[in-house]
C-alpha positions in Angstrom: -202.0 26.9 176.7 -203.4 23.5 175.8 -201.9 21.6 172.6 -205.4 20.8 171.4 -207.1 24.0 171.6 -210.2 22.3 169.0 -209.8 19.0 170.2 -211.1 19.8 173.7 -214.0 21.4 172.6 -215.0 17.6 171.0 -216.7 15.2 173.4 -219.1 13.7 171.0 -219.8 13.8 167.1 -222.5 16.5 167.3 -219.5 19.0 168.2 -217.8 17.6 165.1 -221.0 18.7 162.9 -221.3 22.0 164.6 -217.9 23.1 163.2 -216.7 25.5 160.2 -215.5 23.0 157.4 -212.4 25.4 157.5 -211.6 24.0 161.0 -211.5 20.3 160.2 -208.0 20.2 159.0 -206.9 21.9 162.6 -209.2 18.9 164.1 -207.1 16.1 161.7 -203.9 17.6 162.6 -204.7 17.3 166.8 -206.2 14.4 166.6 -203.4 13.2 164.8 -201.2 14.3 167.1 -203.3 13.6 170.1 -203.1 9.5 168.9 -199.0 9.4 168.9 -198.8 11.3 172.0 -201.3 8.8 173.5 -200.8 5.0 171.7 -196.9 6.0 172.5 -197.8 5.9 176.2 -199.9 2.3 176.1 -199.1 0.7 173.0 -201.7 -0.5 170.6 -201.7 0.0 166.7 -200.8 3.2 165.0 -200.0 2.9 161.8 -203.3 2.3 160.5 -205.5 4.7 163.0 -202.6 7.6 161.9 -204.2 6.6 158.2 -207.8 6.9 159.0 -208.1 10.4 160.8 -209.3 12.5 157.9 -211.8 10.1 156.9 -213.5 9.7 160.5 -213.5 13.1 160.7 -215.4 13.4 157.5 -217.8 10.2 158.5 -219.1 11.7 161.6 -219.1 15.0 159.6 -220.9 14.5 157.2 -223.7 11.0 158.9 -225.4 11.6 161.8 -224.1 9.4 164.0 -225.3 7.1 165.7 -228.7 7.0 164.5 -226.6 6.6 161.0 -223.9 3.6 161.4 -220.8 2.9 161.1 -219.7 -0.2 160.7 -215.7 -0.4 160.8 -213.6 -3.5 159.1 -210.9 -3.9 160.4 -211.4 -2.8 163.8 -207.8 -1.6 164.8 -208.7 1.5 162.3 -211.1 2.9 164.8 -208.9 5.2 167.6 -210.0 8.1 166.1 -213.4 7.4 166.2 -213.1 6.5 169.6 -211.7 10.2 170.5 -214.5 11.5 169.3 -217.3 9.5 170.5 -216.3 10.6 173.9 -213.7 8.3 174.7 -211.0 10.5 174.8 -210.1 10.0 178.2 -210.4 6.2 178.1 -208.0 5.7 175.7 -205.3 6.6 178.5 -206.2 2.8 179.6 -206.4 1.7 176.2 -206.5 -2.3 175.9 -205.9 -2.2 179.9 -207.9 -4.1 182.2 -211.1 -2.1 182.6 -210.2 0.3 180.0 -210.9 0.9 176.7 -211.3 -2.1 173.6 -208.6 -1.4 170.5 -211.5 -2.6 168.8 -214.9 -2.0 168.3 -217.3 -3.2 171.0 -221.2 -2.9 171.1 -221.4 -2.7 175.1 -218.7 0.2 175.2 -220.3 2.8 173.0 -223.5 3.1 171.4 -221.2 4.6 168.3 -219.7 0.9 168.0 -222.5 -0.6 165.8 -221.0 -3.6 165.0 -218.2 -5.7 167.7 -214.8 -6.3 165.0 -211.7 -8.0 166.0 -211.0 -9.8 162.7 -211.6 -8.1 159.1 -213.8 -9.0 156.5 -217.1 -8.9 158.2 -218.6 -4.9 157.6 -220.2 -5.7 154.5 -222.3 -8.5 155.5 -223.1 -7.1 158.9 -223.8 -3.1 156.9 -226.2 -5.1 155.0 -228.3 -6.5 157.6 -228.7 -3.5 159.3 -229.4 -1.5 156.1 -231.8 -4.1 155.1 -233.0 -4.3 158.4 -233.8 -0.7 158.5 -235.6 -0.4 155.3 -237.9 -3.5 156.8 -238.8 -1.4 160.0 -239.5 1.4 158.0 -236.5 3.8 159.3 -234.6 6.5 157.9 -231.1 6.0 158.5 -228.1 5.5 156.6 -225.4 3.1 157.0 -221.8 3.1 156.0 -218.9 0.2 155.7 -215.8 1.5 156.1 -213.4 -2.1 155.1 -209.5 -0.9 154.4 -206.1 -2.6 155.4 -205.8 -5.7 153.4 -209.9 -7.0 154.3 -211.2 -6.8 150.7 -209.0 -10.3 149.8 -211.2 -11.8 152.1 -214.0 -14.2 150.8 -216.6 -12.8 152.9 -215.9 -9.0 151.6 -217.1 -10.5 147.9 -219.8 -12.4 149.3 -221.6 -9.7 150.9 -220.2 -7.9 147.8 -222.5 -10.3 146.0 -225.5 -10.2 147.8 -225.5 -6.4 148.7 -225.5 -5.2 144.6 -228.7 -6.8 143.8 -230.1 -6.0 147.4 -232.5 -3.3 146.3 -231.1 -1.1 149.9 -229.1 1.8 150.5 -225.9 1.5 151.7 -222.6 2.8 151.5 -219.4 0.6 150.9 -216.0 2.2 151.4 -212.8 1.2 150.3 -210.1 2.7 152.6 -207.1 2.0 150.5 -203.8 2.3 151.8 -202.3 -0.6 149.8 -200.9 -2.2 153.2 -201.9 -4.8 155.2 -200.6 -6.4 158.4 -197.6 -7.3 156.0 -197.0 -6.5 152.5 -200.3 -7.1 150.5 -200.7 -9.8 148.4 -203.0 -11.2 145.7 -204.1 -10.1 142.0 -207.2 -7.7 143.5 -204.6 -5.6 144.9 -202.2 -5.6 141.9 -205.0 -4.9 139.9 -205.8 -1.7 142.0 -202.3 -0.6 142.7 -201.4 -1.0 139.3 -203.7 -0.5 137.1 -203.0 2.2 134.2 -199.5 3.3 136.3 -197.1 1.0 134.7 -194.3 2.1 132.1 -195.8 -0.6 129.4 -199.4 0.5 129.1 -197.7 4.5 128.7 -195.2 3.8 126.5 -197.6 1.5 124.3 -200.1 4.4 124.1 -197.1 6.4 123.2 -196.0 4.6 120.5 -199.5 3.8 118.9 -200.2 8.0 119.1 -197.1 8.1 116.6 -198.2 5.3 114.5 -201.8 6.6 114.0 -201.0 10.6 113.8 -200.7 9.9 110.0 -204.7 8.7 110.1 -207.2 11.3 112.0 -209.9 8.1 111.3 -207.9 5.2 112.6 -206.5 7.7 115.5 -210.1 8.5 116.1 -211.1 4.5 116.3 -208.1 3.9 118.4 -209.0 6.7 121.2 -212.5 5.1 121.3 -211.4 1.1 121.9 -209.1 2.8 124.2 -212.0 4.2 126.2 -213.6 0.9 126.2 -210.9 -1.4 127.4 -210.0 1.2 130.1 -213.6 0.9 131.0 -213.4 -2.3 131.3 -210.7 -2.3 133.5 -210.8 0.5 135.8 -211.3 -0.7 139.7 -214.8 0.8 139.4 -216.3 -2.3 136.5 -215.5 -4.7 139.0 -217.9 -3.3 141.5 -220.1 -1.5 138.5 -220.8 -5.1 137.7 -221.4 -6.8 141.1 -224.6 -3.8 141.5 -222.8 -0.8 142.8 -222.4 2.8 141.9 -218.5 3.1 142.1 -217.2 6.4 142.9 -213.2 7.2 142.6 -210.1 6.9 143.9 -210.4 10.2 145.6 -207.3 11.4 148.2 -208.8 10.0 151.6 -206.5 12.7 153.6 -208.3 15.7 151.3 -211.0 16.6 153.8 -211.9 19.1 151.1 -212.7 15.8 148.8 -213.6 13.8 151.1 -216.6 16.2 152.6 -218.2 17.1 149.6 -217.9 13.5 148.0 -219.8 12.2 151.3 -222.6 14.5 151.2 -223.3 13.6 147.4 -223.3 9.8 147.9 -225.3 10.6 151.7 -228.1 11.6 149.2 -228.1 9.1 146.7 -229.8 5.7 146.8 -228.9 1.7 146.0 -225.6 0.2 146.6 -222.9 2.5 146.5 -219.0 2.5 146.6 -216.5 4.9 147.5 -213.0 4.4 146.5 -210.6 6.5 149.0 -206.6 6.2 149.2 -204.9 6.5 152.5 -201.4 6.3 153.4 -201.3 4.1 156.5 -198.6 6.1 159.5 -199.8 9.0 157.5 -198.6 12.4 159.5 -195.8 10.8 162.1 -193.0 10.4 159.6 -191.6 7.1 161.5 -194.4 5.7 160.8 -194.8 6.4 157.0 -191.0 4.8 156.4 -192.3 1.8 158.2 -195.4 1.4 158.6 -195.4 -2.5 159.5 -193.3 -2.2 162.2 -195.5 1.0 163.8 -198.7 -1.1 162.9 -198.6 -2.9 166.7 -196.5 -1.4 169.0 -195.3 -0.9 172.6 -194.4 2.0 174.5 -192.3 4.2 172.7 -191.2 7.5 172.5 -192.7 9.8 170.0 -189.5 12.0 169.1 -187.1 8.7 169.3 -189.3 5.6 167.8 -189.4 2.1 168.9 -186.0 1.2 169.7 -184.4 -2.4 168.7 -185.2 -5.4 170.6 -183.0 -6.2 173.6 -180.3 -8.8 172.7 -180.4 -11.5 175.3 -184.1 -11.6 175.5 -186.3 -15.0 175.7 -187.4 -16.0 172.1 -190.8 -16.1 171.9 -192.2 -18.9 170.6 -193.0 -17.2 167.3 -189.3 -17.1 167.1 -189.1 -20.8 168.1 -191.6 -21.6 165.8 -189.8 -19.4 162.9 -186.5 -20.9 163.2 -187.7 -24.3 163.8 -189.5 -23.7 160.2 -185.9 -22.7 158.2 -184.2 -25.3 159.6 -186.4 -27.8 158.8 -187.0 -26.5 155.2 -183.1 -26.5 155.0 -184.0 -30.5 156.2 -186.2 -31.1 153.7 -187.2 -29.5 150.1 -190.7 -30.8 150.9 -191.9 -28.0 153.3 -193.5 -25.3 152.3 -195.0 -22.6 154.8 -198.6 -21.0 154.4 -199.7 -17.5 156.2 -202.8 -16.0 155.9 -201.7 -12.2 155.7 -200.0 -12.7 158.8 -195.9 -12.9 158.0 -194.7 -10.8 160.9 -197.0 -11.9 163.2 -196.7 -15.3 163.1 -192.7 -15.6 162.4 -192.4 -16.4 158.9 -189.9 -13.4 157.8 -187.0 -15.2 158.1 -188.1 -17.9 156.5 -189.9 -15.7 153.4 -186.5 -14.5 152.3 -184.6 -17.5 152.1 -187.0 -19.8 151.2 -189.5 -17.1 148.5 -190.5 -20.3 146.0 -191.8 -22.2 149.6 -193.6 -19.1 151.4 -197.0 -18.7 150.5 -199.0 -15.7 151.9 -202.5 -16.1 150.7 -204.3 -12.5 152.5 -206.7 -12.6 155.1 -208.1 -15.9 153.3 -208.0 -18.6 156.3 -210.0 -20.8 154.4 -208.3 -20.4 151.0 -205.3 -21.3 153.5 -206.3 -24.4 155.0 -207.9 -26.1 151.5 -204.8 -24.5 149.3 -202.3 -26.2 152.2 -204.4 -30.0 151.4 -203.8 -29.6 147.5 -200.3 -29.0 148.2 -200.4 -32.0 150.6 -202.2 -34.3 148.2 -199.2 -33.4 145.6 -196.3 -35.0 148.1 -195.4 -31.6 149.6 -195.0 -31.0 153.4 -197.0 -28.1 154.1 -197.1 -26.1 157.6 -199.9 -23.4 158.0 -198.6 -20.8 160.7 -201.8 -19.1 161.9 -203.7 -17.8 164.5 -205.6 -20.4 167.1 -208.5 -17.7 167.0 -208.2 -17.2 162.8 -208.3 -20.9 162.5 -211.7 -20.8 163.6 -212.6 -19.2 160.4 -211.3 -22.1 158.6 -213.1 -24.7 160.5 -214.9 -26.5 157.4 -212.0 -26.7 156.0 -209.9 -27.8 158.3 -212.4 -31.0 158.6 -213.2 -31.8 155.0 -210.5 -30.9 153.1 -207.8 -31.9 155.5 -209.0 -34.3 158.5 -211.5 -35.9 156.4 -208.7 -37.0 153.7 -206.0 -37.5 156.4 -203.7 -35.1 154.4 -200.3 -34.2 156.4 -200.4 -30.6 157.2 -198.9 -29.1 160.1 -200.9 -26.4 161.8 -198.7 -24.2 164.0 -201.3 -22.1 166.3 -199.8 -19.4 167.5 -201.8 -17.2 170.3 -203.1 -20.4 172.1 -204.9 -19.4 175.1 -205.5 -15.8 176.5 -203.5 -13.3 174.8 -204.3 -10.1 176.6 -204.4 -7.0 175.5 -206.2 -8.1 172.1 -209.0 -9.1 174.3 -211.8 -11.9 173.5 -211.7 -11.6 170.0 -207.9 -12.7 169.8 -208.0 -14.9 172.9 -207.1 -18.8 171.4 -209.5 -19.9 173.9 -211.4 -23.2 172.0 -209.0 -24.7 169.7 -208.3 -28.0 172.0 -212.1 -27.8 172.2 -212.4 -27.6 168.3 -209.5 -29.6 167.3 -209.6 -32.9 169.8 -212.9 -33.9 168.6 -212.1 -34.4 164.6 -211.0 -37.7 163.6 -207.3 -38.0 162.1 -206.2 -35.0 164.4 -203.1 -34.9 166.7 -202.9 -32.1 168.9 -199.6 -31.2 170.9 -199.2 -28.7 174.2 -195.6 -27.7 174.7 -195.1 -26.4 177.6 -191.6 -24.5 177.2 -189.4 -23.6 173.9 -187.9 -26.7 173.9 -191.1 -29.4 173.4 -192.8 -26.7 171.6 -189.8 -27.4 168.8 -189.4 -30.7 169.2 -193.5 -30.9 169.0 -193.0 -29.3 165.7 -190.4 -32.0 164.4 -193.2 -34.4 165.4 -195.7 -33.3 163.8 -194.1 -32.7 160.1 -192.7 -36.3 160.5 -196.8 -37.3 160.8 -198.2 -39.0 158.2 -201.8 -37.2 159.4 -203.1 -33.7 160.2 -201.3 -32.0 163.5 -201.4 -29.2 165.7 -199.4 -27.3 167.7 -201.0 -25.0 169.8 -198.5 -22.2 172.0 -198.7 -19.5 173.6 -198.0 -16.2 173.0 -195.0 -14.7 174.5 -192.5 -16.0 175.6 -191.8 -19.4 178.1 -189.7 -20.8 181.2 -186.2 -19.9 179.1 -185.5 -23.8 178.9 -182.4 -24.7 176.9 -183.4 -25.3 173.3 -182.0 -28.5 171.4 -180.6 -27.7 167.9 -180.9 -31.2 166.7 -184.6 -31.5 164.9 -185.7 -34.6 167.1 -188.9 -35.4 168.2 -191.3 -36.9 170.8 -192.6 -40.5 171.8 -196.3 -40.4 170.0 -198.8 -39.4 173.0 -196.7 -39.7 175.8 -196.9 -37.6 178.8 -194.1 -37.3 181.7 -194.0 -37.1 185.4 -192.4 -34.2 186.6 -192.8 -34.0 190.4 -193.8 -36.6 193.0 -196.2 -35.9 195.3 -199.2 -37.2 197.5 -203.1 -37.6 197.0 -203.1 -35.0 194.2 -202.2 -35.1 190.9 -202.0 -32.5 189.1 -202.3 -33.4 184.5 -200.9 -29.9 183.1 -201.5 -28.7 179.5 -199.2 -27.0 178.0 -198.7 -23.1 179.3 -200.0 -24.4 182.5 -197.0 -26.8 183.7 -195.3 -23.9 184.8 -198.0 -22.8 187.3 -199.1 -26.0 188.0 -195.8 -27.1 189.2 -196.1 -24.1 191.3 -198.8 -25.0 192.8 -197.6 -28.8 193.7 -195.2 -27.1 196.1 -198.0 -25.9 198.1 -200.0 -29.2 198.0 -197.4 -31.5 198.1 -198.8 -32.9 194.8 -197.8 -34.7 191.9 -197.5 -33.0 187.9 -197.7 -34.8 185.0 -196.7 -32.9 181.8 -199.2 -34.4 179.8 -198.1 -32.8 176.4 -200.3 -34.3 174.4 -204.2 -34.0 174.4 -205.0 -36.5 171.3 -203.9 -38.9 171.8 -203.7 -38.6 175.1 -201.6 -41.1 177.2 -204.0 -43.0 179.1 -201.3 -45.0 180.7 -200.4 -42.1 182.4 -203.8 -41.2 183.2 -204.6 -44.9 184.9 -201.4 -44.5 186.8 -202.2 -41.3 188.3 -205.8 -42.7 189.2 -204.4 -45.5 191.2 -201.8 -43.7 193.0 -204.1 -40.5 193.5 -207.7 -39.6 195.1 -208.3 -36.7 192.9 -206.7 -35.7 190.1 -206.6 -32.1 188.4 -206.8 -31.2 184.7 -205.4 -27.6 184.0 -205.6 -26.0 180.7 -205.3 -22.7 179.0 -208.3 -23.3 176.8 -212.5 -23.6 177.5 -212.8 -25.7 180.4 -215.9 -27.4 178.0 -214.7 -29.7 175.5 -211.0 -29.4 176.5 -208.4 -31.8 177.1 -209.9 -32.0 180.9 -212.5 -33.8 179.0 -210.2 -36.5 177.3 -209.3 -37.3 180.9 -212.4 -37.9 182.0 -213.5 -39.9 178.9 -210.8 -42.0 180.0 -211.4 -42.5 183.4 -214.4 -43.5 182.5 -213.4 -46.1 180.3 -211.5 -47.6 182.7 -213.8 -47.4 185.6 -211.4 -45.6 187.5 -213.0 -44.1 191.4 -210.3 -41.0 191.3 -212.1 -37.7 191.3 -211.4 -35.3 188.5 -211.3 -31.6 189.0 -211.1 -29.6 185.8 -209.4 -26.4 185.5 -209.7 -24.1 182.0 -211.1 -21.3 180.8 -214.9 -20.5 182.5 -217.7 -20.6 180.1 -217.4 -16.8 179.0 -215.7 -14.8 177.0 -212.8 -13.1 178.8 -212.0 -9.5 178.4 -208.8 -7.9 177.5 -206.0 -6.5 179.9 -203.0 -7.4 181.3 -202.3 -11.6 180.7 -201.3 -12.4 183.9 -203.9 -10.3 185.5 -206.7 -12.5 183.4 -204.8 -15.6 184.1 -204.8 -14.8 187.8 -208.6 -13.5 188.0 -209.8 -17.1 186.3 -208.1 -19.1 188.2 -205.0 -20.4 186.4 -202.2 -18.9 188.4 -200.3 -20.9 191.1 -202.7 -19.3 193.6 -206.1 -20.3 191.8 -204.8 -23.6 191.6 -204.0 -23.9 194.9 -207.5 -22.7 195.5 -209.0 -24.7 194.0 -207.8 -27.7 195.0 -208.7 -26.9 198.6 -211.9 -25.8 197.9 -212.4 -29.7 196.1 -211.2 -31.5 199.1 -213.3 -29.5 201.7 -216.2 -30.2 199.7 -215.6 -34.0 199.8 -212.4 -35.4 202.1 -210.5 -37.6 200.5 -209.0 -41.7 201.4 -205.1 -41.6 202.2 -203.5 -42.2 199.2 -199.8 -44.5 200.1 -197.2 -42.3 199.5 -195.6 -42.9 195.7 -191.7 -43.5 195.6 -190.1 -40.8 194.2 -188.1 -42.1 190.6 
């Protein structure tokens, strides 16, 4: 007998429709089910999908979808409405290569209105295609479903903004499970999560009932200004005033709430908002203890959990990043460390608890982050902002004006530089060398193994500019790590193999393949470690010694440090050949990391490729052999 007896009777949302309402709490509790039995057997994120089954249910329920849309924020919310868009059986390859997105994708499903890796954006993009709609002359209705810390985002009140005084219908809601990646943060969620709950505001009441009971007139006048300052502060004025009708909290996991409240607001017109409280892991009881560990996970077993990490296991260089950041805040009171709603993530736990007056999560507000980290810096403090290389795009004006332009000294640690894998293109740090090089004031730093990539850290807080750091994610070689917090020699690159007619100018990740490859080709490596400045000694050494010379990068072949090489050569007038090696001029899709690596070229064997491939194309002049050191 199958375990999902309703569940396999659902291939696509019209089945969903065609049910009793008495049988969608049998549908929540398979799907529910269904999601731990299969995220346990890929890994991807659970806590928040467990959360959200009730109301996808309800959505495709209640809209008729797709000609109605959807428009999910954040995107890892959306398993279950993957299940039932007939993606059931994908999800058994879920973030594999080939397989299923963990996020929303246009090309995958015509249910997938809107393409979401980050959060923040399903308010803007709702509008446009409500407005849209209403300018075509279609009847369709369009829903943005924004939950798990993406309403401290600036965008969120932007579109907030715009959208009340749009004169279109369309549907805002709040999934509220008062968790984001980590804890949430911030005086909008305090004032939600608070509001009217706390022992003061009860007892004060209390006490002014006793006080008054002697007066029925003053009692009277009381009860009435209490009315009016609760109006005034209930979560729905702040959306009452920004042009929406606000309708809540209700219990997001009632479907017999959530159903009838849907069909109500389906019918009304205008701006509208509905307020609906989750709990994220809700229904796998692991997950509701801890929900921010079971938010990202690997395999696991359901009836066990996720076991502890191995002891004896490679840090990852968010570990070297973490503890390079407490001991160097133990080094100096200065530092301070910035997150944008990304504690765990990033490695800034540790450093959180011992160091609570210094650590400084701001919500999913990169460019808060970056502008809030310069005022800091323009005070005498030390900042370091530990983010994302693909959320510091989001920050880019920042990042220029407020922090380049003024030569302020904060450190940016990128984590996530260069493909990341199962997070696919949205999460791939594929263009921060590209973005980052070309800014005045900038130093930017490629360690290629745990070592350099703290010692690069050390360098860059002893800066008296703006730095970055870019690693990848993961782990690297294993190298020894040196406790001491000493740096490096300013834009200064090493030889690391001797060879003949090549040389091969590794960035980064890619010393490791690279010198790989060298076997094979008998060719020289330079661990270049720097891409601004880059050491253009180096560089004129290799071109006299070698007839071609090789850039290889974990980052868009366009812009990237491949191209600081060449901008050198050509300075110098230099006849060596460059060959360039990155990241092709697309956007990569998710899977395995090594697979992706491999299947663009930057592997050992790709390399080796592609250096053959060159020197058919045009044979090269003997080189003199180069004494080894």
């Amino acid at each position: 007998m199958t375990r999902y007896p309703l569940l396999d009777t659902i291939s696509d949302p019209a089945q969903v429709r065609r049910l009793d309402r008495r049988q969608l709490p049998q549908l929540a509790d398979e799907l529910r089910s269904f999601l731990v039995e299969s995220v346990s057997k890929t890994g991807g994120h659970l806590s928040s999908n467990l959360g959200t089954v009730e109301l996808t249910i309800a959505l495709h329920y209640v809209f008729d979808t797709p000609h109605d849309r959807l428009v999910w924020d954040v995107g890892h919310q959306t398993y279950a409405h993957k299940v039932l868009t007939g993606r059931r059986a994908g999800m058994a390859k879920l973030r594999m290569h080939g397989g299923v997105s963990g996020f929303p994708k246009r090309g995958e499903s015509n249910y997938d209105t809107f393409g979401v890796g980050h959060s923040s954006t399903s308010i803007s993009a709702a509008l446009g295609m409500a407005l849209a709609t209403q300018i075509k002359g279609e009847m369709r209705k369009v829903v943005a479903i924004i939950g798990d810390g993406a309403m401290s985002a600036g965008q969120a009140f932007e579109a907030l903004n715009n959208g009340g005084v749009a004169d279109t219908d369309m549907l805002v809601i709040l999934n509220d499970n008062d968790m984001s990646i980590s804890p949430p943060v911030g005086a909008l969620n305090r004032y939600l999560a608070r509001l009217f709950s706390g022992n003061t505001f009860n007892a004060a009441r209390k006490a002014g009932e006793k006080i008054l009971d002697f007066s029925p007139s003053l009692r009277e006048f009381a009860k009435r200004a209490e009315e009016h300052v609760k109006g005034m502060l209930t979560p729905g004025t702040l959306f009452e005033e920004l042009g929406f009708n606000y309708i809540g909290p209700i219990d997001g996991h009632d479907l017999e709430s959530l159903v009838p409240t849907l069909l109500n607001l389906k019918n009304l017109k205008g701006p509208r908002f509905l307020h609906v409280i989750t709990k994220k892991g809700q229904g796998y009881k692991l997950a509701e203890v801890d929900p921010i560990l079971y938010h990202g996970v690997s395999k696991f077993h359901p009836d066990v959990g996720i076991a502890s990490g191995q002891s004896g296991a490679k840090p990852s260089y968010t570990q070297i990043f973490g503890d390079w950041l407490c001991d160097m805040a133990e080094a100096d009171p200065l530092l301070v460390g910035i997150t944008p709603a990304m504690r765990e993530g990033s490695g800034l736990l540790r450093f959180s608890e011992r160091y609570p007056r210094r650590y400084f999560d701001v919500g999913i507000a990169e460019q808060h982050a970056v502008t809030f980290a310069a005022g800091l810096a323009c005070e005498g403090l030390r900042p370091v902002v530990a983010i994302y290389s693909t959320f510091l795009q989001r920050a880019y004006d920042q990042l220029v004006h407020d922090v380049a332009l003024q030569n302020l000294p904060v450190v940016f640690a990128l984590d996530r530089g260069g493909l990341v894998g199962a997070d696919g293109p949205t999460h791939h740090g594929a263009f921060d060398i590209s973005f980052l090089t070309c800014i005045p004031n900038m130093v930017v730093m490629t360690p290629s193994d745990e070592d350099e990539c703290r010692k690069m850290l050390t360098t860059a807080f002893r800066l008296d500019g703006p730095s970055a750091v870019r690693y990848p994610r993961g782990t690297g070689p294993g190298v020894a790590i040196e406790r001491q917090l000493t740096g490096l020699p300013l834009g200064k690159g090493e030889i690391r193999r001797r060879g003949r007619e090549v040389a091969l100018l590794a960035f980064g990740s890619m010393l490791t393949p690279a010198l790989a490859a060298a076997e094979t080709l008998d060719a020289s490596v330079a661990n270049m470690r720097f891409v601004k400045p880059i050491d253009r000694e180096l560089i004129v050494s290799l071109a006299a010694e070698h007839s071609l010379l090789v850039s290889v990068e974990e980052n868009a072949v366009i812009g990237g440090a491949g191209s600081e090489v060449e901008r050198v050569l050509e300075e110098i007038g230099r006849p060596a050949r460059l060959l360039r090696l990155g990241i092709p001029d697309r956007f990569i899709d998710h899977g395995d990391q090594t697979r992706l690596l491999a299947e663009i070229g930057l592997d050992r064997e790709g390399i080796v490729r592609a250096v053959r491939e060159q020197q058919e194309k045009t044979p090269m002049s003997p080189k003199p052999a180069v004494a080894a050191d």
